[in-house]
ZADO-1210 file (C-alpha; in nm, 4 decimals, padded with zeros to 6 digits):
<atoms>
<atom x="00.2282" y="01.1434" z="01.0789" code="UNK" pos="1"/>
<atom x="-00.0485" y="01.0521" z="01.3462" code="UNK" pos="2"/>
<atom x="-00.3267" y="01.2848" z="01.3212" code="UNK" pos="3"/>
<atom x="-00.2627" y="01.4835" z="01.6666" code="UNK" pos="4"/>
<atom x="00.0431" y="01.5701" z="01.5127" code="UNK" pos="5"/>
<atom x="-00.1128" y="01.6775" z="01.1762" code="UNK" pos="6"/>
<atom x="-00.3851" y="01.8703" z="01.3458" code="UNK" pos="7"/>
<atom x="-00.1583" y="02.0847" z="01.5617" code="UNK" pos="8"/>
<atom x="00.0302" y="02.2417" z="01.2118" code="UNK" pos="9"/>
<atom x="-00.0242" y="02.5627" z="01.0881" code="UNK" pos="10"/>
<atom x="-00.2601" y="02.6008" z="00.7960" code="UNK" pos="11"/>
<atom x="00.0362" y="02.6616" z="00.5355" code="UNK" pos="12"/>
<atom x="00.2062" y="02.3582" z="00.6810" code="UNK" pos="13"/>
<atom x="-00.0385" y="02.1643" z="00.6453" code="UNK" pos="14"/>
<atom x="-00.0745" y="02.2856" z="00.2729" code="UNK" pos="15"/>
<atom x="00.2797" y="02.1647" z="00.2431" code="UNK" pos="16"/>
<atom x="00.2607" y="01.8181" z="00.3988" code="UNK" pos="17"/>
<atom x="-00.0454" y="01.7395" z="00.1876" code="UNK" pos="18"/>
<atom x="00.0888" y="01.8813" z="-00.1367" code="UNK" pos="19"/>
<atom x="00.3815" y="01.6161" z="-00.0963" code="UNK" pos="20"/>
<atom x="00.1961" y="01.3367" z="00.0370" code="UNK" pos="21"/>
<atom x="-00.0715" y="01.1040" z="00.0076" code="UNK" pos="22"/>
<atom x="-00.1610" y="00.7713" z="-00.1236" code="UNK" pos="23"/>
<atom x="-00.1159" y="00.8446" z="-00.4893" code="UNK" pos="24"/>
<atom x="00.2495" y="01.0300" z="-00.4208" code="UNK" pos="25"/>
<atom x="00.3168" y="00.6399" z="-00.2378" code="UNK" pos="26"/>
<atom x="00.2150" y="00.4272" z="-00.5403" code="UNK" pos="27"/>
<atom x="00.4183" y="00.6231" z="-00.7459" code="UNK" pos="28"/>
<atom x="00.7253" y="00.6056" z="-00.5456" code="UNK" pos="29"/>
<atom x="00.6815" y="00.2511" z="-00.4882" code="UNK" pos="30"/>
<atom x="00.6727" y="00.2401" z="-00.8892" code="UNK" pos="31"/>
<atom x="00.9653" y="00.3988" z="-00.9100" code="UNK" pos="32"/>
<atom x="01.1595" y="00.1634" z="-00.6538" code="UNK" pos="33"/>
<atom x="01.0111" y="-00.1331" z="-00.8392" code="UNK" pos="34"/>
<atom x="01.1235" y="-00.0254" z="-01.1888" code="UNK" pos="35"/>
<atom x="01.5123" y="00.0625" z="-01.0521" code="UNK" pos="36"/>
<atom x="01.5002" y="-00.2850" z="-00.8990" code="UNK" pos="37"/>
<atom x="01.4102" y="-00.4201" z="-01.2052" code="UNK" pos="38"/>
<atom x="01.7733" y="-00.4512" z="-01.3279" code="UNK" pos="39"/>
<atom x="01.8635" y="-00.7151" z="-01.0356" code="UNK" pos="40"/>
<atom x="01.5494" y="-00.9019" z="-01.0986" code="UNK" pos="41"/>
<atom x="01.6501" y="-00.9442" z="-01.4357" code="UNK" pos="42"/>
<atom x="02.0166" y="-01.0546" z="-01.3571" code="UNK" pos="43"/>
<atom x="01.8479" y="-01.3046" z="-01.0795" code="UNK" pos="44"/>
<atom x="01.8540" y="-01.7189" z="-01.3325" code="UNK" pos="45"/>
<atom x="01.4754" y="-01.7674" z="-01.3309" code="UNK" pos="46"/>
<atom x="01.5040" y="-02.1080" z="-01.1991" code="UNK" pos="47"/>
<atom x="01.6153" y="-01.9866" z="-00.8638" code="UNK" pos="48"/>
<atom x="01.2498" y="-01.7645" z="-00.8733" code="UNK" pos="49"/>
<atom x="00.9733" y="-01.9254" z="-00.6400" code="UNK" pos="50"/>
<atom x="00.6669" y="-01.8556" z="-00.7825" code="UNK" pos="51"/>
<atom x="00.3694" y="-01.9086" z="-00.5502" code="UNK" pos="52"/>
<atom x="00.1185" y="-02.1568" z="-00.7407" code="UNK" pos="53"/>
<atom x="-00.2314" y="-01.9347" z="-00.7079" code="UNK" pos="54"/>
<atom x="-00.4432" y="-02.1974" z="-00.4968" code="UNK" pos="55"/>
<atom x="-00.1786" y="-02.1420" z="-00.1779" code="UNK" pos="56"/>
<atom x="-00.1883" y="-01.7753" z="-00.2326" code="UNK" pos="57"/>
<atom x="-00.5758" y="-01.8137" z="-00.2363" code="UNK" pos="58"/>
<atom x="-00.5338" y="-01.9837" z="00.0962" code="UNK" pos="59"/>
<atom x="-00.3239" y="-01.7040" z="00.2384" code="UNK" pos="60"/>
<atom x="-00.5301" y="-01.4572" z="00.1171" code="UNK" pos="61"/>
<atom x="-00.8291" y="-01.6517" z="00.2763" code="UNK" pos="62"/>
<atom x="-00.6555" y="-01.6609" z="00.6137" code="UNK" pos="63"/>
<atom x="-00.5666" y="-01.3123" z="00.6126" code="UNK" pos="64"/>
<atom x="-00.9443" y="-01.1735" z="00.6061" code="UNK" pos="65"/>
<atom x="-00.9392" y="-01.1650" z="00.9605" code="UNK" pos="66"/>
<atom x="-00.6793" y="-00.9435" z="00.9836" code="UNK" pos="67"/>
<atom x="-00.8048" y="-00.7224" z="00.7195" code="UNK" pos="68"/>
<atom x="-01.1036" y="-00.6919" z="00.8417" code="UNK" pos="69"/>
<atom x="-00.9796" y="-00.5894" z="01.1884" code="UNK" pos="70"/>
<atom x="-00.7685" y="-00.3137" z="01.0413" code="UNK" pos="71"/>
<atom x="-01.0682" y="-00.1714" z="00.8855" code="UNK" pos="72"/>
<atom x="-01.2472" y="-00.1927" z="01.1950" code="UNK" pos="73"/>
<atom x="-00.9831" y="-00.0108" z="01.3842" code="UNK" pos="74"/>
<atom x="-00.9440" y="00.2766" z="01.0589" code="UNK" pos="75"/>
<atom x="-01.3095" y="00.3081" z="01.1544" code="UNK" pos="76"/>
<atom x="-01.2802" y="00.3790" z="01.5049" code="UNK" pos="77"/>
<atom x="-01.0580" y="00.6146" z="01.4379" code="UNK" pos="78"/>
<atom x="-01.2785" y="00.8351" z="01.1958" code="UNK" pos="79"/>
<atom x="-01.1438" y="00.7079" z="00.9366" code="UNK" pos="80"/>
<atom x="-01.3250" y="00.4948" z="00.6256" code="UNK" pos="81"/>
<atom x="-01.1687" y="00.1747" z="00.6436" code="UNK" pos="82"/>
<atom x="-01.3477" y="00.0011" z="00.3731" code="UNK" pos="83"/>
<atom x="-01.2287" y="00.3049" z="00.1377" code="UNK" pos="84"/>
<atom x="-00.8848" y="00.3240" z="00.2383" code="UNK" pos="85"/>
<atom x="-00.8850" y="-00.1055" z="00.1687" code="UNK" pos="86"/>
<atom x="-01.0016" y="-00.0326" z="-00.1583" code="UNK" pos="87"/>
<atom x="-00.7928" y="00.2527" z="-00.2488" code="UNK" pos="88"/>
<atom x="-00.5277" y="00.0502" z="-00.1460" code="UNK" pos="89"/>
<atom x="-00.6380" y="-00.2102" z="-00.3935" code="UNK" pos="90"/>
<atom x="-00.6704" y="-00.0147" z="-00.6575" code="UNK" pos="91"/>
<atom x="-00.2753" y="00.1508" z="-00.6286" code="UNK" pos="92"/>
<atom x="-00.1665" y="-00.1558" z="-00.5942" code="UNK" pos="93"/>
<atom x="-00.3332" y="-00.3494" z="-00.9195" code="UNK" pos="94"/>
<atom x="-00.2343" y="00.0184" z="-01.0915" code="UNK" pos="95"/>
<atom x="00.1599" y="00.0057" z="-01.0189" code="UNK" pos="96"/>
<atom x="00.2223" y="-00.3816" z="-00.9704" code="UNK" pos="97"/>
<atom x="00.3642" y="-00.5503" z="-01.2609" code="UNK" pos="98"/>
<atom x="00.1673" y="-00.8234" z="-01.3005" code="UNK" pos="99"/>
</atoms>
């Protein structure tokens, strides 16, 4: 929801959008989808798995820093902490990934 939107809700709807929202309500969904797809990834022969070798996801992590860092740029012009968001991002993500 952009934040125009947000901001013209009542006070109790509000209450209700943030009670069931929110980046912690998202990581655990997204837990929940990975663990019920868990059942095809286990069917799936692991020879037919491509498994990224870490140096090339190094490199694509290294070529994505511009991007990232323009995001958080933009979440800052926008009033929002970008840097914070990244990290809380982060953190949800090494929390609920598998690995």
């Amino acid at each position: 929801m952009n934040i125009a939107r947000y901001n013209s809700l009542s006070a109790e709807q509000k209450q209700v959008i943030d009670a069931n929202s929110g980046v912690e309500l998202s990581g655990r969904i997204g837990k929940i989808m990975s663990d019920a797809d868990a059942p095809g990834r286990d069917s799936v022969p692991a020879d037919s798995i491509n498994v990224i070798p870490a140096d090339e996801v190094k490199k694509w992590v290294a070529l994505s820093q511009p991007i990232i860092d323009r995001w958080v740029e933009d979440m800052n012009n926008r009033g929002a902490n970008g840097s914070a968001l990244l990290e809380s991002a982060r953190r949800l993500t090494k929390k609920y990934s598998k690995q």
